[in-house]
Backbone and ligand atoms as CSV (ligand in chain L), in Angstrom:
chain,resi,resn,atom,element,x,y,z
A,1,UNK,N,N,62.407,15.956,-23.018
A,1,UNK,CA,C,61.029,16.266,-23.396
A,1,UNK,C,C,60.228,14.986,-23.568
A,2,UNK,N,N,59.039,15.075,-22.898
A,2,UNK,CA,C,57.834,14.185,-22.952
A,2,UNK,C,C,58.267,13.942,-24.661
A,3,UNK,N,N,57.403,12.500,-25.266
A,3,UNK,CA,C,57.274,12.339,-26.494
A,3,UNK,C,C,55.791,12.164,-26.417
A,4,UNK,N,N,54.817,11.923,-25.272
A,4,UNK,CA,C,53.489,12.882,-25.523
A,4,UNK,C,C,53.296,13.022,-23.937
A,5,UNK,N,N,51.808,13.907,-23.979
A,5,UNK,CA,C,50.989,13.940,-23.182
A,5,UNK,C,C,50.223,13.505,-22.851
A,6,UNK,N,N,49.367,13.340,-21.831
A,6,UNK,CA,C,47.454,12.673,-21.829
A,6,UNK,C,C,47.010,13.816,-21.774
A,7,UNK,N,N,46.171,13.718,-23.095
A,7,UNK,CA,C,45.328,14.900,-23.196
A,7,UNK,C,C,44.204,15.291,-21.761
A,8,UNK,N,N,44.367,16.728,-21.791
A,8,UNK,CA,C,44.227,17.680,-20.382
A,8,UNK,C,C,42.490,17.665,-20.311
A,9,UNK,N,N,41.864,17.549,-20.812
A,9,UNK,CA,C,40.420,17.677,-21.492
A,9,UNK,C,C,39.833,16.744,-20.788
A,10,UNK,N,N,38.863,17.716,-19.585
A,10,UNK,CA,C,38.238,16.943,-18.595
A,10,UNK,C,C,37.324,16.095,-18.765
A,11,UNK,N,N,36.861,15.789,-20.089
A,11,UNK,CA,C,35.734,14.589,-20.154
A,11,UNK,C,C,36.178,13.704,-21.429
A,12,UNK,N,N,37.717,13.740,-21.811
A,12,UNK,CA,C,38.359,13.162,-23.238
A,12,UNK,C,C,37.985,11.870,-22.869
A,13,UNK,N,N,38.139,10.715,-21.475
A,13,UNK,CA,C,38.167,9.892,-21.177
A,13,UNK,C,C,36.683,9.191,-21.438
A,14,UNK,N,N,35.574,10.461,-21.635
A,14,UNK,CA,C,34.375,9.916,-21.764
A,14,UNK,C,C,33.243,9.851,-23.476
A,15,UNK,N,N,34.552,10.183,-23.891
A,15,UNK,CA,C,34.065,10.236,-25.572
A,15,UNK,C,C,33.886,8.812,-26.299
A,16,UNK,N,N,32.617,8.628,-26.408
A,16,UNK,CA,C,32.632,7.127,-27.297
A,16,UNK,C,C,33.326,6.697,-28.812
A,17,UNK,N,N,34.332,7.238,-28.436
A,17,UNK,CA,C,35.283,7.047,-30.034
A,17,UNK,C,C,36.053,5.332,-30.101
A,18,UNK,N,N,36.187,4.651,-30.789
A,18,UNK,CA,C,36.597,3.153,-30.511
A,18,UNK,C,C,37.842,3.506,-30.689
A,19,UNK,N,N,39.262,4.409,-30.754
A,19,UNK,CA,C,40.360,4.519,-30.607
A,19,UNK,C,C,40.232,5.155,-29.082
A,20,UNK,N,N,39.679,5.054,-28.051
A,20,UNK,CA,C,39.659,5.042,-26.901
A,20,UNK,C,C,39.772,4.224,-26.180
A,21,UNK,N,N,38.986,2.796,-26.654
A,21,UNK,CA,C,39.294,1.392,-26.283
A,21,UNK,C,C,39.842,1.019,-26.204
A,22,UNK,N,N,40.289,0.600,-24.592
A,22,UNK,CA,C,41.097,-0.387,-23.788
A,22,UNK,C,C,40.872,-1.363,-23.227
A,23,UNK,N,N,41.686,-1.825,-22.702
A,23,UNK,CA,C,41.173,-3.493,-21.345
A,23,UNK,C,C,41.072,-4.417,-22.078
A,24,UNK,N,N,41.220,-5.404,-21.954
A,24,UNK,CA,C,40.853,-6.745,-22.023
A,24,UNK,C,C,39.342,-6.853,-21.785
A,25,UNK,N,N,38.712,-7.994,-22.813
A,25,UNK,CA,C,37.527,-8.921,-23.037
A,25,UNK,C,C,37.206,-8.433,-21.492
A,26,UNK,N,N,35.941,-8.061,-21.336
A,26,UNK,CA,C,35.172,-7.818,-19.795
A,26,UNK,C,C,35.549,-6.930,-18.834
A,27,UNK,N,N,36.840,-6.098,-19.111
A,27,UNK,CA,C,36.901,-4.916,-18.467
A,27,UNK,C,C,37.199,-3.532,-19.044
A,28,UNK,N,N,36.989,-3.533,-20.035
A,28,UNK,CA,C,36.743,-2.125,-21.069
A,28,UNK,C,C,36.971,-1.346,-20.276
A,29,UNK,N,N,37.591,-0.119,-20.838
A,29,UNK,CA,C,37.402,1.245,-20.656
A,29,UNK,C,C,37.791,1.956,-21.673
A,30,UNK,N,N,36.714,3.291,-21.346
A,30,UNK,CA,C,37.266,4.814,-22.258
A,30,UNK,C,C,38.451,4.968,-21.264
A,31,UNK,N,N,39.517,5.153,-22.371
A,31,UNK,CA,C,40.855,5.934,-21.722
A,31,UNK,C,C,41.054,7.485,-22.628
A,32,UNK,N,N,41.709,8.091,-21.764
A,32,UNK,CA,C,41.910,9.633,-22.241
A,32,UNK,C,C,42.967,9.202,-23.462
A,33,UNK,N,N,42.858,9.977,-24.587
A,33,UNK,CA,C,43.617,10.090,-25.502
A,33,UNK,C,C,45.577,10.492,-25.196
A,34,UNK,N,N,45.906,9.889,-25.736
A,34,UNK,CA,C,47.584,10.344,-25.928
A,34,UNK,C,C,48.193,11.548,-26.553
A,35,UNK,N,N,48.825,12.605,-26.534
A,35,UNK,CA,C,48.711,13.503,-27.403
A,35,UNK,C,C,50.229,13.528,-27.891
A,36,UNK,N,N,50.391,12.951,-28.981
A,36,UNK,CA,C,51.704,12.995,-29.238
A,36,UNK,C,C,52.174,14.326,-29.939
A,37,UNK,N,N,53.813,14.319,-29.298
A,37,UNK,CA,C,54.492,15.983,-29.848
A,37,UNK,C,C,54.973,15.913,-30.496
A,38,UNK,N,N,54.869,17.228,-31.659
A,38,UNK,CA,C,55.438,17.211,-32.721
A,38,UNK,C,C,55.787,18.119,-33.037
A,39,UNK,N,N,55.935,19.170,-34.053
A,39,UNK,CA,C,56.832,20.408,-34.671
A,39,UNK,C,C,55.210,20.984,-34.807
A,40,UNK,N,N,54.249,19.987,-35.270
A,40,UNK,CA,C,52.831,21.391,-35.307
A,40,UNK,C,C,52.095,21.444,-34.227
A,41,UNK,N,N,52.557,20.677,-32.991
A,41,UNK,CA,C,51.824,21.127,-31.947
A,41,UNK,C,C,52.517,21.535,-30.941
A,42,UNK,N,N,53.973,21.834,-31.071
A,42,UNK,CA,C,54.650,22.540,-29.750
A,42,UNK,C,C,54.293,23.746,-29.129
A,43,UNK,N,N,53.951,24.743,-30.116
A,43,UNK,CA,C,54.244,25.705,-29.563
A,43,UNK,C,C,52.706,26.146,-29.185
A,44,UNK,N,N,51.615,25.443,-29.311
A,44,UNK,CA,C,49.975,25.676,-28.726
A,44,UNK,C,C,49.157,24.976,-27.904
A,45,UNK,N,N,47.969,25.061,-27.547
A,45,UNK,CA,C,47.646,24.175,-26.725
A,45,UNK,C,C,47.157,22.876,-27.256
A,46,UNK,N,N,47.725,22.629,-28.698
A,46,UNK,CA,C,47.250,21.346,-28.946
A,46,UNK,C,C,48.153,20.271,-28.767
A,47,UNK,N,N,49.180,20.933,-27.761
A,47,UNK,CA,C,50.185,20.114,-27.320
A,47,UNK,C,C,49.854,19.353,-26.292
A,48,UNK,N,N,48.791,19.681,-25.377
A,48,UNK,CA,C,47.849,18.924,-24.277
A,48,UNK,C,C,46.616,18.593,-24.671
A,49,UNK,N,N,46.449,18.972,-25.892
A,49,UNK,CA,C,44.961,18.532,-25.969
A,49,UNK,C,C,44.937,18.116,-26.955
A,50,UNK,N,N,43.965,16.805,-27.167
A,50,UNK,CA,C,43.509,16.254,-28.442
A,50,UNK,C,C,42.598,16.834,-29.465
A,51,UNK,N,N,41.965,17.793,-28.802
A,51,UNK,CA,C,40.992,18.535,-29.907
A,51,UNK,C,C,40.441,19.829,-29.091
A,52,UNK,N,N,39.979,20.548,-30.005
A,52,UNK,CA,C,39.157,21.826,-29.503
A,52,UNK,C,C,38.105,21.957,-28.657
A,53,UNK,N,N,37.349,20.468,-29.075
A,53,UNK,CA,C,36.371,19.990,-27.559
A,53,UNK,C,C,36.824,19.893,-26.510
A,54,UNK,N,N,38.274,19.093,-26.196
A,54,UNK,CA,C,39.089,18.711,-24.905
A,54,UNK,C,C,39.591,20.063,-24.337
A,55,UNK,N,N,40.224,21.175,-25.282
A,55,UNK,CA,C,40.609,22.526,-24.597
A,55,UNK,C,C,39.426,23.359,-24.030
A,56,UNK,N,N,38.601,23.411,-24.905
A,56,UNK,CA,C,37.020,23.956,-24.270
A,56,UNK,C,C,37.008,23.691,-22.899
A,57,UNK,N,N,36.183,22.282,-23.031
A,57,UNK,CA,C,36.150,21.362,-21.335
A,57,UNK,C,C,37.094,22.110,-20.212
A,58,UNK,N,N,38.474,21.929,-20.535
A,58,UNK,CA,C,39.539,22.451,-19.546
A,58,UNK,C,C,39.549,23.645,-19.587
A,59,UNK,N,N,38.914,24.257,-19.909
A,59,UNK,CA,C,38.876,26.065,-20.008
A,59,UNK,C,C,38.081,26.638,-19.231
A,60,UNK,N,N,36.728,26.063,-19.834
A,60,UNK,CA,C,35.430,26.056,-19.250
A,60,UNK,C,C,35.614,25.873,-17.922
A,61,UNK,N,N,36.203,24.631,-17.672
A,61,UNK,CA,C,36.002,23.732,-16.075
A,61,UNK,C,C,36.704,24.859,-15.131
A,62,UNK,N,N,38.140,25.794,-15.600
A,62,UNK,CA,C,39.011,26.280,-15.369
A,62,UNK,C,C,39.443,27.649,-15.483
A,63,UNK,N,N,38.132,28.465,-15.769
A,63,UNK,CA,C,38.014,29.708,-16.240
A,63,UNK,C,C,38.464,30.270,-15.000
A,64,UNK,N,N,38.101,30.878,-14.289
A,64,UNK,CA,C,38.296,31.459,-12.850
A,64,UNK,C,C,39.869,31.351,-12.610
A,65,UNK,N,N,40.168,30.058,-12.459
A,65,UNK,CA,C,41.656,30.085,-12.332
A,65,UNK,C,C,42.664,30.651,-13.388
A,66,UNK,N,N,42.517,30.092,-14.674
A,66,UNK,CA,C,42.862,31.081,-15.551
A,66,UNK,C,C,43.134,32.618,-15.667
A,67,UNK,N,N,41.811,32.733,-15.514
A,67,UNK,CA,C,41.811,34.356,-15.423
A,67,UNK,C,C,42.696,34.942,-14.529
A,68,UNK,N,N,42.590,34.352,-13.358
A,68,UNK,CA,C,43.920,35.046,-12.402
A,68,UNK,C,C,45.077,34.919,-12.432
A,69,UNK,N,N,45.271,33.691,-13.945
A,69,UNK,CA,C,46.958,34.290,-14.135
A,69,UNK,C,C,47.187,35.825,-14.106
A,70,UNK,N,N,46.304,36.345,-15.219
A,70,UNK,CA,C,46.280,37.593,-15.931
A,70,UNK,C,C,45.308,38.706,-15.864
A,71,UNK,N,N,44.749,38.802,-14.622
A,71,UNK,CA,C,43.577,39.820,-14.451
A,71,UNK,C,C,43.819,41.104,-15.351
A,72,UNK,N,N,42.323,41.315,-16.060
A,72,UNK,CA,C,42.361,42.456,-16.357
A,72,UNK,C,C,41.424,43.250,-16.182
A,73,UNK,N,N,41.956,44.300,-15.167
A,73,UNK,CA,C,41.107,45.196,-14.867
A,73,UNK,C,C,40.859,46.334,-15.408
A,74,UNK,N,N,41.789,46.714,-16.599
A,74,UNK,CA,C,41.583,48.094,-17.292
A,74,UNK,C,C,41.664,47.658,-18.515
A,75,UNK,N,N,40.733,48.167,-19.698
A,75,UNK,CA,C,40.477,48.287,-20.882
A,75,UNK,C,C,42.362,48.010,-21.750
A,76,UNK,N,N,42.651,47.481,-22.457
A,76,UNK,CA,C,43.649,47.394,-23.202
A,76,UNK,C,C,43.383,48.609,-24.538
A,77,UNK,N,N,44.397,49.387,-24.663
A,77,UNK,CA,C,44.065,50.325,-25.871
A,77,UNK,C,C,45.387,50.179,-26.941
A,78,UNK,N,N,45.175,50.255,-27.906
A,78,UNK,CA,C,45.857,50.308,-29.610
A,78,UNK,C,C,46.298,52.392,-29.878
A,79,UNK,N,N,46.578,53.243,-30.308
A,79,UNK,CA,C,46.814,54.117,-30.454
A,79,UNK,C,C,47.276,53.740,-31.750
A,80,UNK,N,N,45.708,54.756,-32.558
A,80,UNK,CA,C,45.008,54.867,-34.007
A,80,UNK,C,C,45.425,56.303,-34.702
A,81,UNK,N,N,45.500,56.656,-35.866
A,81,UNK,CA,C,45.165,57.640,-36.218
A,81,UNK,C,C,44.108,58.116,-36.581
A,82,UNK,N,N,43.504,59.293,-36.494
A,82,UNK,CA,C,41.788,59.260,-36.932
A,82,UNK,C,C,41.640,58.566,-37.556
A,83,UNK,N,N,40.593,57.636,-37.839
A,83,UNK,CA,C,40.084,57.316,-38.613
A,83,UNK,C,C,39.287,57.986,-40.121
A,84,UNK,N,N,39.397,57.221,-41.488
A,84,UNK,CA,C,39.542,58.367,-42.582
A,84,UNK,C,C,38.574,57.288,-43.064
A,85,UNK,N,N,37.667,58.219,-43.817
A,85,UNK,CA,C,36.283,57.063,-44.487
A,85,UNK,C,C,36.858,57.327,-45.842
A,86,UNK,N,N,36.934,56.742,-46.569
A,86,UNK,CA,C,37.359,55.893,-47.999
A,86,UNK,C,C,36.149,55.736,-48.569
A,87,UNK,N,N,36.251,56.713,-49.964
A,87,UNK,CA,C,35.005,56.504,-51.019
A,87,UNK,C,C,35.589,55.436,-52.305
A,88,UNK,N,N,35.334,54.361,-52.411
A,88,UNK,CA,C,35.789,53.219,-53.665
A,88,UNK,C,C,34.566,53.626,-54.543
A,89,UNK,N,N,34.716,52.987,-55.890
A,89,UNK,CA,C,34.081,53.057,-56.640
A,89,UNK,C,C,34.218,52.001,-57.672
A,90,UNK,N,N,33.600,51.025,-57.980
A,90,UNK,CA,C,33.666,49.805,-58.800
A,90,UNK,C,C,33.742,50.256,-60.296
A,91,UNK,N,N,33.963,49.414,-61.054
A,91,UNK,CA,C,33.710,49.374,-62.739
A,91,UNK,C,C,32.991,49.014,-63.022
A,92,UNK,N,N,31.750,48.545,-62.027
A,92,UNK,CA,C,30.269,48.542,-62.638
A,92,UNK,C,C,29.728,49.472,-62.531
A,93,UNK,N,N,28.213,49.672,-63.600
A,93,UNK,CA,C,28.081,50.556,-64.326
A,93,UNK,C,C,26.428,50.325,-64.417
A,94,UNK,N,N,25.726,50.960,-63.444
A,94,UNK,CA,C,24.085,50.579,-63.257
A,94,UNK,C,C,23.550,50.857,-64.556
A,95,UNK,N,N,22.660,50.325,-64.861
A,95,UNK,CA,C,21.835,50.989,-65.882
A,95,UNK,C,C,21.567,52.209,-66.251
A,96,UNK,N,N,21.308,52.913,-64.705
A,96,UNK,CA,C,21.189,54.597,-65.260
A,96,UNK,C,C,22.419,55.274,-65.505
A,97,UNK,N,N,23.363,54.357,-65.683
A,97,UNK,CA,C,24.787,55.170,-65.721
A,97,UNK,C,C,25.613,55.686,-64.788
A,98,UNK,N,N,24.748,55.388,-63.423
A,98,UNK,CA,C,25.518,55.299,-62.226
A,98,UNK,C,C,26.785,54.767,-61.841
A,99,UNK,N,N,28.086,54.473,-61.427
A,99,UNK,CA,C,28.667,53.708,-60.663
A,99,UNK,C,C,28.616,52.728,-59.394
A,100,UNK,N,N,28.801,52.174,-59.262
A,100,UNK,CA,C,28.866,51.358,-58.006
A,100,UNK,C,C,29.821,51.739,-57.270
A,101,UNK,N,N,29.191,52.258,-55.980
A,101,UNK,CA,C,29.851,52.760,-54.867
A,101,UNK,C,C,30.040,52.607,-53.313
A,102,UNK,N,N,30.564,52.475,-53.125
A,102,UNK,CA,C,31.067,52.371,-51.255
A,102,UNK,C,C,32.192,52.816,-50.342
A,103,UNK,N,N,31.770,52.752,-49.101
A,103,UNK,CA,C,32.723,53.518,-48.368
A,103,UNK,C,C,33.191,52.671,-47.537
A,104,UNK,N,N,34.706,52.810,-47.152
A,104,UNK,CA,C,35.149,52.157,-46.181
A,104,UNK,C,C,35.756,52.794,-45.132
A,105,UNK,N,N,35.653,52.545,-43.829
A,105,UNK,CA,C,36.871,53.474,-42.314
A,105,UNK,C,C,38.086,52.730,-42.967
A,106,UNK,N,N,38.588,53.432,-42.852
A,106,UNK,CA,C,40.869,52.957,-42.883
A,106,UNK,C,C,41.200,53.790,-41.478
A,107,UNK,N,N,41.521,52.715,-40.463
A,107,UNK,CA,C,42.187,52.561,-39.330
A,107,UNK,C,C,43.435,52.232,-39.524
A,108,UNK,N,N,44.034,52.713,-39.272
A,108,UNK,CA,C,45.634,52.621,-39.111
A,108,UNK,C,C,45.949,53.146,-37.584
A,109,UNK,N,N,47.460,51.694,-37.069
A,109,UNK,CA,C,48.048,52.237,-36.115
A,109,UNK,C,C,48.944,53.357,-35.984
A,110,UNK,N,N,48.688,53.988,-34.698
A,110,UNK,CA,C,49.990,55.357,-35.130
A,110,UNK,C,C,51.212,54.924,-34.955
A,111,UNK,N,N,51.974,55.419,-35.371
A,111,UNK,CA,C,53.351,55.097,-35.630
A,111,UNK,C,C,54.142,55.867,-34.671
A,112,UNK,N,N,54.468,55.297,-33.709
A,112,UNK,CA,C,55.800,55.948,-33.089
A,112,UNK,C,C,56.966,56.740,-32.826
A,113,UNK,N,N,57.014,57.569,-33.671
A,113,UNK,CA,C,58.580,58.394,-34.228
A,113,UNK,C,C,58.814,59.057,-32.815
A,114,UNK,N,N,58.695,58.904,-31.752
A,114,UNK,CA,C,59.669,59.534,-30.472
A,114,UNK,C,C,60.412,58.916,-30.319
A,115,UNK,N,N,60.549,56.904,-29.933
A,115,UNK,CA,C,61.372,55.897,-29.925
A,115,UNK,C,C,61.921,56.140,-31.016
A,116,UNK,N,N,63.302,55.913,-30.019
A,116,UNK,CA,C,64.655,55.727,-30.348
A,116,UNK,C,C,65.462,54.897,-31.048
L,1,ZN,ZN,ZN,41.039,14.804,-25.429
């Protein structure tokens, strides 16, 4: 295993940050950041990228291709049980002796009991 990457982030090389600075006296350059690996960035994409700006960029630049890893052409669905509206009622106590009240939907997934 690599012990880093160069961050993937199509314009990292052009960020005026002075930990970018390279070259020798009279030939400077922005260089792309290093992305070193570690236990909190293995398993995401901040394993190629230096920041959320740099994954953007490469996303952005790269959308189209992306997408055709995984086309999706049909709606993805969850299987809910009706939905049940929920009356709460606070321990405050209006002036006219009212309660404080509200309602909430409770969505719940359905549960499976045919699998085996
Ligand atoms: Zn970067």
């Amino acid at each position: 295993m690599s012990t880093h990457y160069w961050c993937h982030g199509t314009n990292c090389h052009k960020s005026h940050t002075t930990d970018r600075v390279r070259g020798s006296k009279g030939s400077k350059v922005l260089r792309t950041r290093k992305v070193k690996q570690n236990e909190w960035n293995q398993n995401s994409f901040f394993k190629y990228f230096c920041s959320n700006g740099c994954y953007n960029d490469f996303a952005n630049a790269n959308i189209e291709r992306i997408r055709l890893l995984a086309p999706r052409n049909e709606p993805l669905e969850t299987p809910i049980d009706d939905p049940k509206k929920v009356k709460h009622e606070s321990d405050y106590t209006y002036s006219d002796g009212t309660r404080h009240t509200w309602t909430t939907t409770e969505i719940k997934e359905r549960v499976d009991n045919t699998a085996e």
